[in-house]
NUFI-268246 format. One line per 10 residues: their letters; for each residue x, y, z of C-alpha. Coordinates in pm, whole numbers, plus 50000, padded with zeros to 5 digits. Layout:
BEGIN
a> X:Y:Z | ...
***
This chain:
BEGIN
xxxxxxxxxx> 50707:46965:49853 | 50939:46652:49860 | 50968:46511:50220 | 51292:46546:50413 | 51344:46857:50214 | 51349:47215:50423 | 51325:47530:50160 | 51546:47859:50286 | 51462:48193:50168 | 51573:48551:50190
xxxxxxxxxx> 51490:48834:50049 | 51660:49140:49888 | 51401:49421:49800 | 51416:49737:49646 | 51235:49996:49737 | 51176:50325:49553 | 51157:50604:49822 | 50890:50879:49809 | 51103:51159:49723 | 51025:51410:49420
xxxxxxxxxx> 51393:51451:49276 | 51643:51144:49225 | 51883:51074:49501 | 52164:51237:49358 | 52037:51503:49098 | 51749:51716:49049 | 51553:51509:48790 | 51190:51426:48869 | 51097:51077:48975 | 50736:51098:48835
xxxxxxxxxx> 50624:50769:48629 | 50545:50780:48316 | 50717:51047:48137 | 50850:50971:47747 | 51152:50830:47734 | 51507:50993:47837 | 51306:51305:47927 | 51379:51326:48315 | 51785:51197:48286 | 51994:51491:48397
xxxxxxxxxx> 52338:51528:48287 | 52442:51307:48610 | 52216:51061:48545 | 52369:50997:48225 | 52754:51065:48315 | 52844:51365:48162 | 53223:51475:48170 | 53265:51668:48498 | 52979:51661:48647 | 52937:51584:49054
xxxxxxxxxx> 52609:51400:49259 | 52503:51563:49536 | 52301:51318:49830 | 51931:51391:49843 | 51842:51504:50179 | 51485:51305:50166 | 51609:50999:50072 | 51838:50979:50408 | 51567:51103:50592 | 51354:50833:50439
xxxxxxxxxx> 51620:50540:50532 | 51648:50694:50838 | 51240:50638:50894 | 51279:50310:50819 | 51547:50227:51019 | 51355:50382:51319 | 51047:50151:51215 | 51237:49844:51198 | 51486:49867:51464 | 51475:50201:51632
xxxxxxxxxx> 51816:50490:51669 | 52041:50151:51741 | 51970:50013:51377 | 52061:50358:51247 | 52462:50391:51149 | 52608:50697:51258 | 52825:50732:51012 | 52763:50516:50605 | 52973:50546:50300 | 52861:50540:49894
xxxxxxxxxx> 53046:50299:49718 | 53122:50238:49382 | 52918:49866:49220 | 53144:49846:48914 | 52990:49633:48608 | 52906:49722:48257 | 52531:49702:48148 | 52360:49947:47854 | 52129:50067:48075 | 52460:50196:48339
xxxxxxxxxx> 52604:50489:48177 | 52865:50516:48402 | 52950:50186:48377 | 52925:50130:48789 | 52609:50205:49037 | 52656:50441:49355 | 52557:50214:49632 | 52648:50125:49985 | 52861:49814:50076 | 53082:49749:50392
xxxxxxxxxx> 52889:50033:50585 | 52515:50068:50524 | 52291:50370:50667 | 52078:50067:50823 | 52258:49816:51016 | 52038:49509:51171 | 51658:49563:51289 | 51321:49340:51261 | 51015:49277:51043 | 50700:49105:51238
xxxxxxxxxx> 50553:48875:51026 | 50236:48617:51080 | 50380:48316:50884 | 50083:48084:50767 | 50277:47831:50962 | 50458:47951:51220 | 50220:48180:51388 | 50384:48555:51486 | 50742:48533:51432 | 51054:48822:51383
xxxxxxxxxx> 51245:48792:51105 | 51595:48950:51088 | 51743:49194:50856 | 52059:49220:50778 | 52101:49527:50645 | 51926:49844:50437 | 52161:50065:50237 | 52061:50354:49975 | 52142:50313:49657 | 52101:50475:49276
xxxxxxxxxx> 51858:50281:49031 | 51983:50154:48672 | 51774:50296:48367 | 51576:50028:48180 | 51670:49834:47852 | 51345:49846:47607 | 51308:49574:47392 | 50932:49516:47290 | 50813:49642:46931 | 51202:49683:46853
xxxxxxxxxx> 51483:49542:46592 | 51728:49642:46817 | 51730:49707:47235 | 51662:50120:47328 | 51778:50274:47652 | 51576:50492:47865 | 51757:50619:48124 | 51467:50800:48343 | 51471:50554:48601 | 51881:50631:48600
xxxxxxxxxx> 51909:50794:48975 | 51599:50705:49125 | 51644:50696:49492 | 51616:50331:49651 | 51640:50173:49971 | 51764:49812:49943 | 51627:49567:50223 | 51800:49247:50316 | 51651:49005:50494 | 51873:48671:50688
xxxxxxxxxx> 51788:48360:50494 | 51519:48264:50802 | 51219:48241:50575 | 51061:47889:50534 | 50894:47805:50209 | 50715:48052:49936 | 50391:48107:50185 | 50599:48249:50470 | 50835:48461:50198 | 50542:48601:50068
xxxxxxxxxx> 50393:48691:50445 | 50726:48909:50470 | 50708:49064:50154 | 50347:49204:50209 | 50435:49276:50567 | 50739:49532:50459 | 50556:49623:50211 | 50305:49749:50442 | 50570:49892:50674 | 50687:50105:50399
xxxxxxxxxx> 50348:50227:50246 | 50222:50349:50583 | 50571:50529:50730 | 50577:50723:50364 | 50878:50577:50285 | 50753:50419:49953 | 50465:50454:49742 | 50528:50062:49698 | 50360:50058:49341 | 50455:49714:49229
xxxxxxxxxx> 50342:49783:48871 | 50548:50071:48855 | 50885:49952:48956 | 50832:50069:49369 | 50887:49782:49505 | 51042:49454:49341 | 51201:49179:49521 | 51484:48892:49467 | 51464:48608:49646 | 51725:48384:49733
xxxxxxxxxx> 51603:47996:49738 | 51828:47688:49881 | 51693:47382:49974 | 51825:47134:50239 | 51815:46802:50429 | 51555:46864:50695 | 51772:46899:51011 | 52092:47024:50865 | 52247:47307:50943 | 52440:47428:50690
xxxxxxxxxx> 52235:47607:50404 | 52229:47468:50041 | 52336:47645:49771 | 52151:47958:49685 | 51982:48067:49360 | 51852:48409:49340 | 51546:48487:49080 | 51512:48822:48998 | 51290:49117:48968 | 50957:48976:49189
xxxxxxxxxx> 50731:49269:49108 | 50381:49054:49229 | 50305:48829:49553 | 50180:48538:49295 | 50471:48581:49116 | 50689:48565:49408 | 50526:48233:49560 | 50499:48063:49190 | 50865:48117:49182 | 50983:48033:49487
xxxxxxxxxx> 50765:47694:49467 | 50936:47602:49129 | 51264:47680:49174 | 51241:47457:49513 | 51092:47196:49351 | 51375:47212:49079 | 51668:47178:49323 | 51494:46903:49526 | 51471:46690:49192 | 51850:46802:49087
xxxxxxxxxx> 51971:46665:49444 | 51774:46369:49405 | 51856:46276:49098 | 52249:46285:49168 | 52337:46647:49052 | 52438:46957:49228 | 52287:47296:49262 | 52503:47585:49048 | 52474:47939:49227 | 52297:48152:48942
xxxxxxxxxx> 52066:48406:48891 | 51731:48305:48703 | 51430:48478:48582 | 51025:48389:48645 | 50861:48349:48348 | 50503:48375:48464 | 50382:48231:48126 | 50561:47944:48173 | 50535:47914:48554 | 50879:47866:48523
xxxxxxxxxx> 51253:47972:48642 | 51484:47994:48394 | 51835:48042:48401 | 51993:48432:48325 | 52353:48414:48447 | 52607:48295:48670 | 52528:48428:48993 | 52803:48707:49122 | 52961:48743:49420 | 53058:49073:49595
xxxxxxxxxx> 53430:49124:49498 | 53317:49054:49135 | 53189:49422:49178 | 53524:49554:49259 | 53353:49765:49577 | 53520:50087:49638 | 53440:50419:49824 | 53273:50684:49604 | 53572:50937:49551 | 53283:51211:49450
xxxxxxxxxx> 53089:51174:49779 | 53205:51244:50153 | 53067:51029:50427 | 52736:50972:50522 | 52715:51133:50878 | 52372:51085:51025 | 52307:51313:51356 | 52052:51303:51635 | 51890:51598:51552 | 51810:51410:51222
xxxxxxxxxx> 51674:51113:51412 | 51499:51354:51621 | 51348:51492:51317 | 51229:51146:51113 | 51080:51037:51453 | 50829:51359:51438 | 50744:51280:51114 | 50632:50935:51189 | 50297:50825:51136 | 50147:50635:51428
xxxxxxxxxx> 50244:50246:51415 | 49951:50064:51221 | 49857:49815:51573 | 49832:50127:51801 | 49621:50275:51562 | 49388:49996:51499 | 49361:49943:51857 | 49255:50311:51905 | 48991:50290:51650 | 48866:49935:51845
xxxxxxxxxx> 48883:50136:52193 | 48839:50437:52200 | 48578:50447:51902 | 48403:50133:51966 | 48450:50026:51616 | 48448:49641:51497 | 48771:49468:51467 | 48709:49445:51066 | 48585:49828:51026 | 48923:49941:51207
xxxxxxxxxx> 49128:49694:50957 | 48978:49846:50711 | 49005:50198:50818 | 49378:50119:50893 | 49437:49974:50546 | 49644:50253:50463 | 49804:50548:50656 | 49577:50778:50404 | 49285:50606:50477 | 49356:50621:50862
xxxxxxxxxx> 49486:50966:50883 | 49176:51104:50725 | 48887:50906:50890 | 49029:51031:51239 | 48985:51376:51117 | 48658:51296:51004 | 48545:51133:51264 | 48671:51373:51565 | 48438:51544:51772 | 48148:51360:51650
xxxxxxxxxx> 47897:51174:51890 | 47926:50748:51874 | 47638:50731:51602 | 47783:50974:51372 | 48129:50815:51403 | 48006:50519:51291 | 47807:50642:51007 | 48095:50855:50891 | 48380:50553:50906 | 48121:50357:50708
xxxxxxxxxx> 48106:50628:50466 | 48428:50641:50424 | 48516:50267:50386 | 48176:50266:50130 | 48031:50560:49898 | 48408:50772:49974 | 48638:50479:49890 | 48443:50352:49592 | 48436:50688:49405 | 48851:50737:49458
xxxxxxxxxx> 48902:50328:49361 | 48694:50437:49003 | 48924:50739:49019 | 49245:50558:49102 | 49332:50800:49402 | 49366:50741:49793 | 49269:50918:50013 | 49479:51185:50048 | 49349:51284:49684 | 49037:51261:49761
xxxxxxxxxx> 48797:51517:49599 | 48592:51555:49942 | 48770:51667:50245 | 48757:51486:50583 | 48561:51831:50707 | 48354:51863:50378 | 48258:51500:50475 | 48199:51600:50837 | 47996:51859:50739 | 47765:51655:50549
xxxxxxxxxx> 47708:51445:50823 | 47567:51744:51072 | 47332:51805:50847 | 47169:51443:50869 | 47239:51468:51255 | 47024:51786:51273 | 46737:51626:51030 | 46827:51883:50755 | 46822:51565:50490 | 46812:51155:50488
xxxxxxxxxx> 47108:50967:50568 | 46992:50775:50191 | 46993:51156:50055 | 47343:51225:50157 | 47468:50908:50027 | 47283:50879:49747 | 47252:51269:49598 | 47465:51459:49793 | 47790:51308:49814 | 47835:51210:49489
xxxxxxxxxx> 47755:51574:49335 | 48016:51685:49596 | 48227:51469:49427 | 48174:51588:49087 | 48241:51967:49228 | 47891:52075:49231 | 47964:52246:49567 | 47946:52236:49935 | 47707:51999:50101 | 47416:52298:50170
xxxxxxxxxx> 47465:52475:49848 | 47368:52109:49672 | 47092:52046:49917 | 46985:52361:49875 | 46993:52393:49495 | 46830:52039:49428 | 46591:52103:49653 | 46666:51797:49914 | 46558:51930:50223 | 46362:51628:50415
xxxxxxxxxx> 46051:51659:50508 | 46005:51666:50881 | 45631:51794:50836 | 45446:51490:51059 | 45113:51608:50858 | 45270:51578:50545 | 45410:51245:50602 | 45147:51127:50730 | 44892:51249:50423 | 45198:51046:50198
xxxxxxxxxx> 45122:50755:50393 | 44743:50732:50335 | 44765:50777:50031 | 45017:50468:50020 | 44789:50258:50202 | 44501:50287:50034 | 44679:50228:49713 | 44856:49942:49805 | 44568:49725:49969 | 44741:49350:49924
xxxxxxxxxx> 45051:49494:50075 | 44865:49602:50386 | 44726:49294:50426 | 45037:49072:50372 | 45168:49262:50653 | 44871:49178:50872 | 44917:48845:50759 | 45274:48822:50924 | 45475:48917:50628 | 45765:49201:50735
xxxxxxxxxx> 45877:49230:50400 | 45535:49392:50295 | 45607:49673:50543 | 45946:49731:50388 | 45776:49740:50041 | 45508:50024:50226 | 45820:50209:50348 | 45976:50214:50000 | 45623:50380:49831 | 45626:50622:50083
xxxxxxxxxx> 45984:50736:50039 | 45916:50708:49639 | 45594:50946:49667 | 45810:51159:49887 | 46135:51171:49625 | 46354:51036:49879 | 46252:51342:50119 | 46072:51212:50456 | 46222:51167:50738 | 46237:50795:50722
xxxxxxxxxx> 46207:50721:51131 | 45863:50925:51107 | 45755:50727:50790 | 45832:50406:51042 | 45694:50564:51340 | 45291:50629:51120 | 45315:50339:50956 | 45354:50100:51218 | 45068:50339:51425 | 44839:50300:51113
xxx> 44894:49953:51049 | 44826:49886:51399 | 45208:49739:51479
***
C-alpha cells in the first residue's frame, strides 16, 4: 500500500437464516432444487396474495441481536419496508426489507485484527429482509429467471466503516461468520449463497478525518476473494487520487480471474429506493417473553466453552480449539465425553477430532449428522476401558463398520470375532515364537536400537490379528528381552 494512504472499510453482509420455510411464505429453503420449483405464489407476486412474517426468522434476528449486543440492541418495536427498483429477478418489482427502524439496532463484533491486536468493531445495524431470485446466464442465448431463492429469509449486518485494510476486513468477516454458525443463526455456506458480503472501500490521507469516497464491490462469497478485492480496489483509488482524478461512488464487481474490480453501476443512495412502510405487514413488535425465549435457546458462547474444555477437562489449548470449531462439534464431544474418567476423555475427544471427523469430512456432514452417536461412541470406548478389545481394534475395525451400519459396537466385536486376548499364556507363547523368529531384531535391540523393539511389538500384534492386549505384549517383551 502507497504511504500516507489509510484504507476504510465496512461491511454489509447477508446472511441466510436457518429456517426451513422462506420468511414470508411457506416455500422450502433447501439448496439445490430445479429451477422455479420452491417459488410460491408470493414469492412470485401473484394478484392478491398477502406475506405472512416467519416466526423463526425473528427469533433468529433476535439471537443475534442477543449475541452481539444483548436485549438493549434488540428494537422493541421494527417495521418492513418497501426497497422499490426494477430487476428480472424482483417480481414484484420492490424487496420487503427494513429501513428507518431495524429489528437490530447497534451491538459489537470482537475481532483479533492482524494488526491491531483484540479490538470491537461497531455495527450499525441488522434488519431482516426478503432475498431476490437469481438471473441465470451460463449455457444460455438469452438470461432465465429462477426465482427459488425469491423469499429466502436474511439477516443483513452492517458494520461502521472502522475496519483498516483487507487483512482486518477479512478478520471480521470470519469472526461473524463464526458468531452466526455457532448461535444457529446461519448455516453460513458461502458456496451456497449463506453468507456473502459487500464491502465498502474509501481511501484517505493518513490523519484525516473525514472519509473518502466510498465504492462498494459486491457479492464477496470467499475470504480470498474478499481481501483480493479490497487490496485492488484500494490500490485503484490511491493511484486515481494521485494521479489528479477523483473517486466516483459506484458499485463494482470482483472478477477473481482477473484479480480485478470492475465497474457495474452508479452506486445508489437510499431515497433512490423510494423507502416506504409495507402496507401488507403490521409492525414488528418484539416482546420479552420472546427474548426470554431466544436466550434459552442459546448455545454456550464459543470462549466459555473452550475454556471449560481447557479446565475442567484438562484438555490442550489446540484439542479444545478444535473441539470448539463448531457448535456441532462441541455440543457432541461434551456428551461424549461426560461421565468418563480423565484417560477416556482424552481418548474419546481425540477420536472425535480424528477417525469420527474424517469419516463425516469424506461424507460431507457435521456432526450433528453423524452416523455414530455421541453414546454409540461412548459405548465403544467402555469396552477398551474394561479390556474387552484394543484401543487400535476400535479405531481401526470397529468404528468404521459402525459407521457403515454394521451394528452396535458388541454385536461387531462380537461377530468379527475381535475380542483381545488377555490370556498372559497365550501372549506370552505369541511372543516366543516372535523371538525366535526374528533373531537380528532381538539383537538390534540389545544393541541399543528402540526401534527394533517396536518392530517385535508389531510381529506380535500381527501373529495375534490385532488381538493382544498390547500393554501385556510390552510388559513380556521387555521381561524376555531382559529390559
Amino acid at each position: 500500500m502507497s504511504a500516507g494512504w489509510e484504507v476504510v472499510v465496512g461491511i454489509e453482509t447477508h446472511t441466510q437464516l436457518l429456517t426451513k420455510s422462506k420468511i414470508f411464505s411457506g416455500a422450502s429453503t433447501a439448496f439445490g432444487a430445479p429451477p422455479n420449483s420452491q417459488a410460491s405464489a408470493v414469492d412470485i407476486a401473484l394478484p392478491g396474495v398477502l406475506p405472512v412474517l416467519n416466526r423463526a426468522a425473528v427469533e433468529l434476528a433476535i439471537r443475534f441481536g442477543l449475541a452481539v449486543g444483548g436485549p438493549d440492541a434488540i428494537s422493541r418495536r421494527s417495521i418492513f419496508a418497501r426497497k422499490n427498483y426494477f430487476y428480472p429477478d424482483l417480481p414484484k418489482g420492490y424487496q420487503i426489507s427494513q429501513f428507518e427502524l431495524p429489528i437490530v439496532k447497534g451491538g459489537v463484533v470482537e475481532v483479533e485484527s492482524p494488526t491491531r491486536g483484540k479490538i470491537k468493531v461497531r455495527l450499525t445495524r441488522a434488519h431482516l429482509e426478503e432475498d431476490a431470485g437469481k438471473s441465470l446466464h451460463e449455457g444460455r442465448e438469452g438470461t432465465g429467471i429462477d426465482l427459488n431463492r425469491a423469499g429466502t429469509p436474511l439477516l443483513e449486518i452492517v458494520s461502521e466503516p472502522e475496519l483498516r485494510g483487507a487483512a482486518e476486513a477479512v478478520a471480521y468477516a470470519r469472526a461473524l461468520h463464526e458468531l452466526v454458525t455457532w448461535n444457529g443463526i446461519s448455516d453460513g455456506d458461502m458456496e451456497e449463497g449463506s453468507f456473502r458480503c459487500d464491502a465498502n472501500v474509501s481511501v484517505r490521507r493518513v490523519g484525516d478525518a473525514k472519509l473518502g469516497t466510498r465504492c462498494e464491490i459486491k457479492n464477496l462469497n470467499s475470504f480470498l476473494f474478499m481481501e483480493h478485492a479490497i487490496e485492488f480496489e484500494a490500490h485503484r483509488q490511491i493511484e486515481v487520487l494521485e494521479s489528479g482524478g477523483s473517486i466516483v461512488q459506484e458499485t463494482r464487481l470482483f472478477d477473481p480471474d482477473k484479480e480485478e474490480t470492475r465497474s457495474m453501476r452508479v452506486k445508489e443512495d437510499a431515497h433512490d429506493y423510494r423507502y416506504f412502510p409495507d402496507p401488507d405487514l403490521l409492525p414488528l413488535v418484539v416482546t420479552d417473553e420472546m427474548i426470554a425465549g431466544a436466550q434459552e435457546s442459546m448455545p454456550k458462547p464459543k470462549q466459555i466453552q473452550r475454556r471449560e474444555f481447557i479446565e475442567n477437562y484438562s484438555f490442550s489449548p489446540a484439542l479444545a480449539d478444535s473441539l470448539t470449531s463448531s457448535n456441532a462439534t462441541s455440543t457432541f464431544a461434551v456428551s461424549a465425553v461426560s461421565g468418563l474418567s480423565r484417560e477416556g476423555q482424552l481418548n474419546v475427544a481425540n477420536w472425535i477430532i480424528g477417525p469420527l471427523k474424517a469419516h463425516l469430512n469424506r461424507a460431507h456432514l457435521d456432526f450433528s449428522q453423524s452416523k455414530i452417536s455421541s453414546a454409540e461412541l461412548k459405548q465403544l470406548y467402555a469396552m477398551v476401558a474394561s479390556g474387552e478389545i484394543s484401543a487400535s481394534t476400535a479405531v481401526g475395525s470397529v468404528l468404521p463398520a459402525m459407521w457403515e451400519g454394521e451394528g452396535s459396537a458388541k454385536n461387531i466385536v462380537e461377530k468379527r470375532g475381535l475380542t483381545q486376548i488377555n490370556d498372559a499364556g497365550a501372549i506370552e507363547k505369541a511372543v516366543d515364537e516372535v523371538l525366535a523368529a526374528n533373531a537380528k531384531q532381538v539383537a538390534d535391540y540389545k544393541a541399543g536400537k528402540e526401534k527394533a523393539f517396536n518392530s517385535l511389538v508389531g510381529q506380535v500384534m500381527k501373529a495375534t490379528k490385532g488381538k493382544a492386549n498390547p500393554a501385556q505384549v510390552n510388559e513380556i517383551l521387555r521381561r524376555k528381552l531382559g529390559g
